[in-house]
N, CA, C and O of each residue as an XYZ file, in Angstrom:
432
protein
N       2.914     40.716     26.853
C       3.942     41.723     26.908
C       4.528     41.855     25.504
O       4.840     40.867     24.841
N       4.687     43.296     25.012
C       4.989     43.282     23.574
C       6.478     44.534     23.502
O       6.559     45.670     23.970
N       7.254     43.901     22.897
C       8.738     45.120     22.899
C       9.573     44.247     22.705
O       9.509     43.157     22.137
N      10.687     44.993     23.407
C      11.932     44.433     23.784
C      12.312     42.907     24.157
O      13.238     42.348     23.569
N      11.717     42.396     24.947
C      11.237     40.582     25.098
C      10.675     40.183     24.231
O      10.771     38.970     24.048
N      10.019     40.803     23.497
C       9.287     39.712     22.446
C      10.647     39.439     21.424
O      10.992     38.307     21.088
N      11.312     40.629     21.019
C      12.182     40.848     20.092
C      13.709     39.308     20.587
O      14.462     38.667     19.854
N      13.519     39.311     22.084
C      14.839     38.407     21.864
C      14.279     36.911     22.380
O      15.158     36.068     22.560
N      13.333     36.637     22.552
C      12.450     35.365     22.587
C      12.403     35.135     21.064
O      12.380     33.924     20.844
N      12.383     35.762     20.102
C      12.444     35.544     18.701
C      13.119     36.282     17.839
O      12.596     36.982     16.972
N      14.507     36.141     18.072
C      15.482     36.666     17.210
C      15.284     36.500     15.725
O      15.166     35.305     15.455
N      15.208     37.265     14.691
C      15.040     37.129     13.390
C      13.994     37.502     12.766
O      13.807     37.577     11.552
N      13.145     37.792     13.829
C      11.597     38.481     13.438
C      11.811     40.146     13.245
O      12.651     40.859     13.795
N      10.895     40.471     12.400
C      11.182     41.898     12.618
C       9.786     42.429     13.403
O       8.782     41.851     12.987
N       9.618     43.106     14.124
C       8.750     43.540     14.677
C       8.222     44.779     14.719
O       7.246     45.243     15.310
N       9.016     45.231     14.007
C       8.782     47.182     13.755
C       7.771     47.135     12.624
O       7.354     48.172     12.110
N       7.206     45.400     12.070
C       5.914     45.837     11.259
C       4.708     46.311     11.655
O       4.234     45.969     12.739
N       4.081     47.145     10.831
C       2.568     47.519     10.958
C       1.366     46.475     11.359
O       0.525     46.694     12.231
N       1.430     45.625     10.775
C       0.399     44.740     11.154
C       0.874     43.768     12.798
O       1.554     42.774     13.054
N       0.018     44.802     13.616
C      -0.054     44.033     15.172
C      -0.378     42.790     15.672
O       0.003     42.034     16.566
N      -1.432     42.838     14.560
C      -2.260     41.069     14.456
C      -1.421     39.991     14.067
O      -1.430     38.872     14.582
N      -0.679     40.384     13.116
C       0.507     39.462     12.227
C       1.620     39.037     13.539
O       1.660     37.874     13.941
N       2.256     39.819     13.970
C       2.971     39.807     15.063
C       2.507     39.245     16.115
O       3.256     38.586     16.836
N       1.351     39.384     16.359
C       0.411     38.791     17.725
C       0.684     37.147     17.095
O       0.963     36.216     17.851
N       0.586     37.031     16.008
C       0.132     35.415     15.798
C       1.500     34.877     15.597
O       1.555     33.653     15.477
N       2.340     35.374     15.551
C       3.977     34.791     15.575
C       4.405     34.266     16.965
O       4.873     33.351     17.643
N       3.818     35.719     16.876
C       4.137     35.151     18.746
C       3.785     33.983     19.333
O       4.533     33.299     20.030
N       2.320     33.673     18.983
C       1.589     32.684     19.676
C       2.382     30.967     18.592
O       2.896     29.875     18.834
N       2.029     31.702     17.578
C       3.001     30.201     17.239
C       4.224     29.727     17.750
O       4.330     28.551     18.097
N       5.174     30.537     17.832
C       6.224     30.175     18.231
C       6.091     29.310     19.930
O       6.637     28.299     20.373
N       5.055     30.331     20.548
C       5.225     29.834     22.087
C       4.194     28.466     22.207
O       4.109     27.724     23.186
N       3.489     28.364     21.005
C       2.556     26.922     21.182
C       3.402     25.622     20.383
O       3.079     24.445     20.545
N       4.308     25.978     19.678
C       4.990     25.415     18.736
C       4.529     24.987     17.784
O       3.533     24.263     17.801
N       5.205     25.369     16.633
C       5.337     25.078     15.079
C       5.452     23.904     14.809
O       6.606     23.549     15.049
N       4.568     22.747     14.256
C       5.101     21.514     13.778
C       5.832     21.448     12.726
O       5.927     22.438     12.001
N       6.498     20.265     12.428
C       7.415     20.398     11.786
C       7.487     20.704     10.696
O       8.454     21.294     10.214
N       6.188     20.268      9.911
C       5.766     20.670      8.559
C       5.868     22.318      8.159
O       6.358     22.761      7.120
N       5.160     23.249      9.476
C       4.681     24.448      9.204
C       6.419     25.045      9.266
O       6.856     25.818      8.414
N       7.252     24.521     10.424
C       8.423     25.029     10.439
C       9.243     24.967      9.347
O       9.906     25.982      9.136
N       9.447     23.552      8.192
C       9.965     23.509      7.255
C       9.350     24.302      5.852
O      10.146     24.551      4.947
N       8.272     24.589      5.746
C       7.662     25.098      4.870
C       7.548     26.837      5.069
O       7.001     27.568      4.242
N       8.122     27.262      6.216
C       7.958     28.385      7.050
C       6.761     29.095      6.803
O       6.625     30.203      6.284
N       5.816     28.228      7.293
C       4.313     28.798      7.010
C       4.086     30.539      7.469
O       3.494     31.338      6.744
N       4.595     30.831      8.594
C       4.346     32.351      8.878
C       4.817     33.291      7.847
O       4.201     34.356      7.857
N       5.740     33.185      6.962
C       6.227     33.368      6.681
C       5.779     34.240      4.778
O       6.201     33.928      3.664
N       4.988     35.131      5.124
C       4.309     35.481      3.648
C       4.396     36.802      3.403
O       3.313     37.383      3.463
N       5.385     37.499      3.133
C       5.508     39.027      2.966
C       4.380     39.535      2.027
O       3.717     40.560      2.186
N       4.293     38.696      1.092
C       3.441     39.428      0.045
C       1.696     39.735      0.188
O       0.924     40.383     -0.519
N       1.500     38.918      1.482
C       0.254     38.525      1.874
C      -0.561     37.951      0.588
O      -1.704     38.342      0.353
N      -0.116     37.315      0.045
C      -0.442     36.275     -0.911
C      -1.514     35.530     -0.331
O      -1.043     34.837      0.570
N      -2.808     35.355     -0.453
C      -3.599     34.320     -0.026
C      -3.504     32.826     -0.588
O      -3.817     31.855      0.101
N      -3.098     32.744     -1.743
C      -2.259     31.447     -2.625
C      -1.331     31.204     -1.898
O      -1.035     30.025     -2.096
N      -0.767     31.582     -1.251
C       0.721     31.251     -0.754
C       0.302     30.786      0.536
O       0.888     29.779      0.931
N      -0.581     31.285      1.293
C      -0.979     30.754      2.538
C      -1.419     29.453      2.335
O      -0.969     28.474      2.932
N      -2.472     29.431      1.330
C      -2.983     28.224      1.044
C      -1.888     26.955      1.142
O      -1.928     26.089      2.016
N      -0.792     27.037     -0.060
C       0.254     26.507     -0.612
C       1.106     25.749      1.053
O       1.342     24.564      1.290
N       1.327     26.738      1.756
C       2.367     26.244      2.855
C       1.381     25.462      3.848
O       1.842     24.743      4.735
N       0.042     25.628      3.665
C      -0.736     25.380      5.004
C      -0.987     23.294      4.466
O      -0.785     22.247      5.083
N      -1.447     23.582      3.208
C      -1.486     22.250      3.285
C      -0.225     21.473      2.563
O      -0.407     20.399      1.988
N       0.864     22.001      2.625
C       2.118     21.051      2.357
C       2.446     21.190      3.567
O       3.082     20.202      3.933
N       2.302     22.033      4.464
C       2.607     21.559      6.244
C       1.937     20.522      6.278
O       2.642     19.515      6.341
N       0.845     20.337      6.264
C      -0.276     19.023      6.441
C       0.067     17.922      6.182
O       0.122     16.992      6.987
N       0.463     17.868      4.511
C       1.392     16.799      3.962
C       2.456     16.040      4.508
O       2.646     14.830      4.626
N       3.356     17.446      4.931
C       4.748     16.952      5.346
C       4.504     16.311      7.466
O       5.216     15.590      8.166
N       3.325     16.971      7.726
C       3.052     16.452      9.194
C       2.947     14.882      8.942
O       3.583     14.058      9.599
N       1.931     14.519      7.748
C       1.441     13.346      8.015
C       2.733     12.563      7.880
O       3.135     11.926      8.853
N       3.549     12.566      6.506
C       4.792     11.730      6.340
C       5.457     11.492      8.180
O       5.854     10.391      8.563
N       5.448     12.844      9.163
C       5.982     12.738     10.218
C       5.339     11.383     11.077
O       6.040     10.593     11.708
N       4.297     11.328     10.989
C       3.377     10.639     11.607
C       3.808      9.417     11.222
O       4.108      8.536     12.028
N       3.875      9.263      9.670
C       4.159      7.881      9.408
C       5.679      7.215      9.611
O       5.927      6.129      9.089
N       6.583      7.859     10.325
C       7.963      7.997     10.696
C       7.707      7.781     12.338
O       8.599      7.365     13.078
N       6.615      8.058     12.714
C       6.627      7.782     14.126
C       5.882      6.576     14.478
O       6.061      6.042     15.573
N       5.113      6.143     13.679
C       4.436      5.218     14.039
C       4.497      3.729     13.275
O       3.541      2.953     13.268
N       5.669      3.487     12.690
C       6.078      2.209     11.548
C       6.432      0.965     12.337
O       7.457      1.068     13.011
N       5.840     -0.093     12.383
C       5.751     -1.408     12.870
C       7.778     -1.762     12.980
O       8.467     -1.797     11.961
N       8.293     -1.951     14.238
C       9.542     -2.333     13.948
C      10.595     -2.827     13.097
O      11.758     -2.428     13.153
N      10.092     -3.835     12.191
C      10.751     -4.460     11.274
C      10.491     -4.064     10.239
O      10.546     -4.814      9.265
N      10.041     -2.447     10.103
C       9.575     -2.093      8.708
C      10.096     -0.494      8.751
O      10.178      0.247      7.772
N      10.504     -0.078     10.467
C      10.826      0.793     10.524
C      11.973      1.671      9.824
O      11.934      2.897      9.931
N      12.819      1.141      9.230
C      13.860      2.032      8.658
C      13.338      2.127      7.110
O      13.580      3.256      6.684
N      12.832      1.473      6.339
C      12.107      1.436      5.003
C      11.025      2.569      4.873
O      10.988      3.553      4.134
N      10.239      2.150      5.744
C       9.104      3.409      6.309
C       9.790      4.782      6.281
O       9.493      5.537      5.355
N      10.672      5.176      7.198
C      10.875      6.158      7.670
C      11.833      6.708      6.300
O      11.635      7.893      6.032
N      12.653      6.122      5.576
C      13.452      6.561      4.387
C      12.450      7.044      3.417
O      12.658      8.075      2.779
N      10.903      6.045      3.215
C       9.917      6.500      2.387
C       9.559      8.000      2.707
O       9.677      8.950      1.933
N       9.069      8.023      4.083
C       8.581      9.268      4.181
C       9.386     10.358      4.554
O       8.760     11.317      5.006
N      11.006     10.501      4.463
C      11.651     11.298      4.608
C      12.318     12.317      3.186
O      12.811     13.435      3.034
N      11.911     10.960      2.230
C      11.690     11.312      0.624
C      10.695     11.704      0.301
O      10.765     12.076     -0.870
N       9.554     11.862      0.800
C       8.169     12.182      0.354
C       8.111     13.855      1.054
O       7.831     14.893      0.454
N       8.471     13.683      2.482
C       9.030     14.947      3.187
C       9.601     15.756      1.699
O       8.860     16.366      0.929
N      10.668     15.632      1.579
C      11.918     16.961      0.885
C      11.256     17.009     -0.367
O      11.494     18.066     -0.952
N      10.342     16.067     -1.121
C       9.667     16.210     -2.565
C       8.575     17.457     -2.191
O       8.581     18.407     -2.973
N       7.762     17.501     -1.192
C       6.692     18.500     -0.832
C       7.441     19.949     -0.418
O       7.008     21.091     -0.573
N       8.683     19.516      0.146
C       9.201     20.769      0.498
C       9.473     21.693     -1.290
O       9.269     22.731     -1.920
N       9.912     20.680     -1.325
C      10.418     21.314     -2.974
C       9.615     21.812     -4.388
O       9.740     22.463     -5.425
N       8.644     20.937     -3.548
C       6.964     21.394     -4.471
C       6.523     22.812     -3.970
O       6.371     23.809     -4.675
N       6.379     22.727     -2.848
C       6.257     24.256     -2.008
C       6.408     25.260     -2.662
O       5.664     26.151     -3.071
N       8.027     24.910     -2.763
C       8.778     26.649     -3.306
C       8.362     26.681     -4.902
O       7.891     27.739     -5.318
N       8.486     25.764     -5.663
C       8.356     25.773     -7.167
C       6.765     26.663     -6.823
O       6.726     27.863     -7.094
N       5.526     25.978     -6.230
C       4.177     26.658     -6.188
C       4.366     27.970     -5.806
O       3.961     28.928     -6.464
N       4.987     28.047     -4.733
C       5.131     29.719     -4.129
C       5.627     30.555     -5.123
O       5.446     31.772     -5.083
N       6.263     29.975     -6.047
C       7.009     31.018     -7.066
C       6.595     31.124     -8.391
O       7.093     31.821     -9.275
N       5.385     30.173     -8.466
C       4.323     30.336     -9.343
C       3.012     31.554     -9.109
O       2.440     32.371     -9.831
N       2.937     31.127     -7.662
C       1.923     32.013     -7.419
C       2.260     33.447     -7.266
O       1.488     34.399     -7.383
N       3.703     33.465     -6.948
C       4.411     35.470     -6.618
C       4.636     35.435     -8.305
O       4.796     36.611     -8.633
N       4.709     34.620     -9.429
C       6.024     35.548    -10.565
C       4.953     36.757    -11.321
O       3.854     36.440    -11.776
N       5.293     37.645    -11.342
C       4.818     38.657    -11.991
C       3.804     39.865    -10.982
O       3.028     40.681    -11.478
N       4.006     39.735     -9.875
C       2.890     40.177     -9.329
C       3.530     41.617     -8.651
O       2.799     42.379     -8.018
């Protein structure tokens, strides 16, 4: 079903774009869910249709999944050390992200 429901199941999207396919796949992400990586890096998220930029968010999602992984799975007595490591390794990739993304848009 595509309209009016799609629009308030995902407030903030615009949907009056041209590309149907683009929209089709928002959709489906949102309702399969976004891991956390793709959500912090806002992988859907590429106005310019930049193929660099896709690249850029797809595998610092990857990055930032695995740090998740290693936050979920840290031997008890190592658990808060672990999880501070990879919550710093997290926000360094996030921050690498945007510096790359804005390498790959300047001048274009």
């Amino acid at each position: 079903m595509s309209g009016p429901r799609d629009q308030e199941e995902l407030p903030g999207y615009d949907f009056h774009a041209e590309n149907e396919r683009e929209r089709k796949r928002l959709m489906a992400e949102h309702k399969e869910g976004m891991s956390i990586g793709a959500q912090r890096v806002r992988e859907s998220f590429n106005p310019s249709e930049n193929n660099l930029v896709d690249k850029i968010k797809r595998y610092t999602a990857d990055l930032i999944d695995l740090c998740e992984d290693l936050k979920n799975s840290a031997p008890e007595p190592v658990v808060k050390e672990q999880a501070r490591l990879a919550c710093l390794a997290q926000t360094a990739y996030e921050e690498a992200a945007m510096w790359a993304v804005k390498a790959a848009t300047t001048n274009k």
